[in-house]
C-alpha positions, 0 to 999 in steps of 0.5 A: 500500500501507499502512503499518502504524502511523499510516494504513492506507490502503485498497486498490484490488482489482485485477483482475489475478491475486490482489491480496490476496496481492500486498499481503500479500507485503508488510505485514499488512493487505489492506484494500481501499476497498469493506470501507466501513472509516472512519479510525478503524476502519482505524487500530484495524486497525493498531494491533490488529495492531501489538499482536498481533506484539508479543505474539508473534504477528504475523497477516496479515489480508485482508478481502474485502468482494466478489467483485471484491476476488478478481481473477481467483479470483472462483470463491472468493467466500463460500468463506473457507477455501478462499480462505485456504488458496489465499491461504497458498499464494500467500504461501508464497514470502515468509509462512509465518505464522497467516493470518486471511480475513474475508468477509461469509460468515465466517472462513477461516484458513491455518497457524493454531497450535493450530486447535481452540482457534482454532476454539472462539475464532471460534465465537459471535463477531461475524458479519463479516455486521455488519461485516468490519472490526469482526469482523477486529479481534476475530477476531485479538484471540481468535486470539492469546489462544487462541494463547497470546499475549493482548494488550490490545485497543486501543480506537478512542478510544485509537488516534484519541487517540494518532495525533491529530496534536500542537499543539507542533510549531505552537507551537514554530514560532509561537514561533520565528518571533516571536523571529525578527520581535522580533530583526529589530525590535530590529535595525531600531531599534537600527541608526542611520538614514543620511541619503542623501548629498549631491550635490556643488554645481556650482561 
C-alpha cells in the first residue's frame, strides 16, 4: 500500500475478491501499476488529495485502468457507477465518505454531497479516455469546489519541487565528518611520538 504524502506507490490488482476496496479500507488512493501513472503524476495524486481533506473534504479515489484491476467483479468493467456504488458498499464497514471511480469509460461516484452540482462539475471535463490519472486529479479538484470546499490545485512542478529530496542533510554530514578527520589530525600531531623501548643488554 501507499502512503499518502511523499510516494504513492502503485498497486498490484489482485485477483482475489475486490482489491480496490481492500486498499481503500485503508488510505485514499487505489492506484494500481497498469493506470501507466509516472512519479510525478502519482505524487500530484497525493498531494491533490492531501489538499482536498484539508479543505474539508477528504475523497477516496480508485482508478481502474482494466478489467483485471476488478478481481473477481470483472462483470463491472466500463460500468463506473455501478462499480462505485458496489465499491461504497464494500467500504461501508470502515468509509462512509464522497467516493470518486475513474475508468477509461468515465466517472462513477458513491455518497457524493450535493450530486447535481457534482454532476454539472464532471460534465465537459477531461475524458479519463486521455488519461485516468490526469482526469482523477481534476475530477476531485471540481468535486470539492462544487462541494463547497475549493482548494488550490497543486501543480506537478510544485509537488516534484517540494518532495525533491534536500542537499543539507549531505552537507551537514560532509561537514561533520571533516571536523571529525581535522580533530583526529590535530590529535595525531599534537600527541608526542614514543620511541619503542629498549631491550635490556645481556650482561
Amino acid at each position: 500500500m501507499l502512503a499518502l504524502g511523499s510516494a504513492w506507490a502503485p498497486t498490484a490488482a489482485r485477483a482475489d475478491g475486490d482489491p480496490a476496496s481492500d486498499v481503500l479500507a485503508a488510505q485514499p488512493l487505489f492506484l494500481p501499476q497498469d493506470a501507466a501513472a509516472s512519479p510525478a503524476q502519482q505524487a500530484q495524486l497525493g498531494a491533490v488529495l492531501q489538499a482536498a481533506a484539508r479543505g474539508g473534504y477528504p475523497i477516496r479515489v480508485a482508478l481502474i485502468a482494466s478489467a483485471t484491476d476488478l478481481g473477481s467483479v470483472t462483470a463491472l468493467w466500463n460500468q463506473p457507477e455501478n462499480y462505485a456504488r458496489f465499491l461504497g458498499q464494500e467500504l461501508g464497514l470502515v468509509y462512509h465518505g464522497p467516493l470518486l471511480v475513474v475508468m477509461p469509460s468515465g466517472f462513477g461516484l458513491y455518497n457524493i454531497p450535493h450530486p447535481a452540482a457534482a454532476g454539472r462539475a464532471l460534465t465537459g471535463g477531461p475524458s479519463p479516455r486521455a488519461g485516468i490519472g490526469a482526469a482523477a486529479i481534476t475530477a476531485v479538484h471540481e468535486l470539492a469546489g462544487a462541494a463547497g470546499h475549493p482548494f488550490v490545485l497543486p501543480s506537478a512542478g510544485t509537488v516534484r519541487a517540494s518532495t525533491a529530496p534536500s542537499p543539507v542533510p549531505w552537507i551537514v554530514f560532509a561537514a561533520g565528518a571533516i571536523l571529525i578527520a581535522l580533530a583526529w589530525t590535530a590529535s595525531f600531531r599534537a600527541r608526542p611520538l614514543r620511541s619503542a623501548p629498549r631491550k635490556p643488554r645481556s650482561t
